[in-house]
Structure formats: C-alpha cells, structure tokens
C-alpha positions, 0 to 999 in steps of 0.5 A: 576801980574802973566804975570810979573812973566812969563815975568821975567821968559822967560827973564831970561832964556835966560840971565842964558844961555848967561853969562854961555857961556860968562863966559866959553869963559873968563875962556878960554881966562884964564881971571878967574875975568870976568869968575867969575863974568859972572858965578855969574849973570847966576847963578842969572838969573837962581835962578830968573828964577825959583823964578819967575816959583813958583811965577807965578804958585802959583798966577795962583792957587790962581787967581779967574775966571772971570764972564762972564756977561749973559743977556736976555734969558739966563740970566733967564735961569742961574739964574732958574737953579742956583736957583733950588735945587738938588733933592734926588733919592727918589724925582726924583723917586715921580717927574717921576711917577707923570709926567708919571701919574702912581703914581695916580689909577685914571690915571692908570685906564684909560691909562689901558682902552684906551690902551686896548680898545681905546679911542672910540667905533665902533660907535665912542663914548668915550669910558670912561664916568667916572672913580669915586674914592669911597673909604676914603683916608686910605681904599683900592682902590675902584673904579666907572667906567663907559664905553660905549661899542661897538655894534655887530650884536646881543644881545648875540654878544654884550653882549659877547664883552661887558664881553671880554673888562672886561676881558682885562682891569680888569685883569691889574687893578686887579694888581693896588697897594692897589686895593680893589674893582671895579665896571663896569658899561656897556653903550648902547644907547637904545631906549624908547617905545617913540622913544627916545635914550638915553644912558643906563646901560645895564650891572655891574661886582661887583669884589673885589680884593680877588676875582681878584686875584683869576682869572686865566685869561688865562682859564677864562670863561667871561660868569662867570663874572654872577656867580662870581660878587658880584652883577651882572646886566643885561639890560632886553634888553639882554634877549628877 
C-alpha cells in the first residue's frame, strides 16, 4: 500500500507542473475557460501529490519489519541470547570474580603461591600439596596449608628458603578479605634410618591475622617467624 501511494505521488508531480504550464500558455493565448480549467486539474495534482507524501510516510511509520527467518547454528544462538536475561552491575560484578577465582580464598591462596613461587619446586615437585578450609561458614578465614619446599646446599640454607617463601606468600594472603588465621606446614623428602624416602613435615608457621597485620614485611627478619608463631616447629633434622 505504501508504493502506491509513492507512486500516485511521483505521477502527480509531473502532472501539477504540466497543466500549470498549459494553463499559462491558454491565458496567453487570452483562452481564459481552458486556462482555468488546466489551472484547476494542477492545483488537483498538487493536492494529490501531497496527500499521497503523508500518506506514504505514515504508513511507512506504522509498517512492522519483516523477520528474517534464522536456522541452523544460528538459530541457537538468536534464540540463547534472546533468551538470557540482562544482568545487573552488582551481578556482572559477582560473575567476573567467580570467573577470575578471586571471589573464593581457597583460590586466592593458591594463585597467591604459584605466582610467588611457582608451580613446582627445584626438584621438580608440585609445589601445593593441599590448601584446607577449617574455619565454620560465619567465622573468619582460617586456613591449612601444606607446601613442599625446595632443597639447597645445607640445613641452614634450606631452612632460610624455606622461612623467605613464607615471608613472600604470607604477606599477600595477610591481605585476603576476612582472614583470620593461617597455618604453614613445610615438606621434605627425608630419609629413614631404614633407608626409606618419604616426604615429611620439617617446618609449621602458626599466624593470626592480628599478628600479620602487624609485620613490617619490608624490615622483617624471617629467622623471627620462631619467635613470633603461635606454635612453631622444627624437623630435628634442621638441628644436627
């Protein structure tokens, strides 16, 4: 319907002008009945030129669009995203943070120590044995974790790396939301007076929060993680 109208109102244009001229020429011509009456059917192709341009622009208003007609893959897909509600900023901000895994401690805990201190140890062990969750649902954090550490030339020297690892990771997770207490416990393999290796707790660093937050960690001695650990422990191994 709207093309007709469009078409009445190109037809007509040409129509208003051509009797609008024929008309001049008659009054010329000083034949004022013929001017008047080729004056009369411009004026009416005029007026039906603009009633057609109305017309045509309120139907193409009001006019629908067509639906294209989707199949296959992508059908599926015009139908999930049609289908998905609208999320709220606060919900975008809960999906992201589940997504990068910093919404949960237990996650933050151990991207915490595999960016500090890698996934593996110098001889090639994972480096995360365990990271345990001890606290009730209401209760601040309290955490369980269990490393193995890397070996160096002595005792000592293995004992010292052992207590600057803690110093690296236990200074970001000190910062963890809610964190209330954590608990290290250090690996070696050692052997038995039968001959057999196993791995075994050499080493435990007992904090609480209150104590962590008080740590200058850039002056921080870590041979004082024996002094300031709620309990501490040594492996008789590191005193011989």
């Amino acid at each position: 319907m709207d093309n007709l109208f469009l078409f009445i109102a190109v037809v007509s244009i040409p129509t208003a002008f051509v009797f609008a001229g024929i008309a001049v020429v008659n009054y010329i011509r000083k034949n004022k009945e013929k001017g008047k009456k080729s004056l009369k059917i411009s004026g009416i192709s005029l007026v039906v030129t603009i009633v057609a341009f109305i017309a045509f622009g309120v139907i193409s208003d009001n006019k629908e669009p067509e639906k294209v007609e989707v199949s296959g893959p992508a059908k599926e897909v015009v139908d999930k995203v049609e289908k998905e509600p609208e999320l709220t900023v606060e919900e975008n901000a809960t999906e992201e943070k589940e997504e990068d895994g910093s919404a949960d401690p237990k996650s933050q805990i151990e991207n915490i120590v595999s960016d500090k201190l890698k996934g593996k140890t110098n001889t090639d062990k994972e480096r995360i044995v365990s990271v345990e969750k001890v606290s009730g649902e209401n209760e601040p954090l309290y955490f369980v974790v269990t490393l193995n550490s890397s070996e160096n030339l002595t005792t000592d020297m293995t004992k010292r790396t052992m207590w600057l690892d803690s110093k690296d990771i236990l200074e970001p997770i000190s910062k963890i939301e809610n964190m209330g207490k954590i608990i290290l416990h250090w690996q070696l393999p050692l052997t038995d007076t039968l001959g057999n290796v196993d791995d075994v707790r050499v080493m435990t660093i007992n904090l609480e929060k209150k104590i962590l937050d008080e740590i200058n960690w850039e002056n921080f001695d870590v041979a004082n993680f024996a002094v300031i650990s709620e309990s501490y422990f040594e492996h008789p191994a590191f005193k011989k």
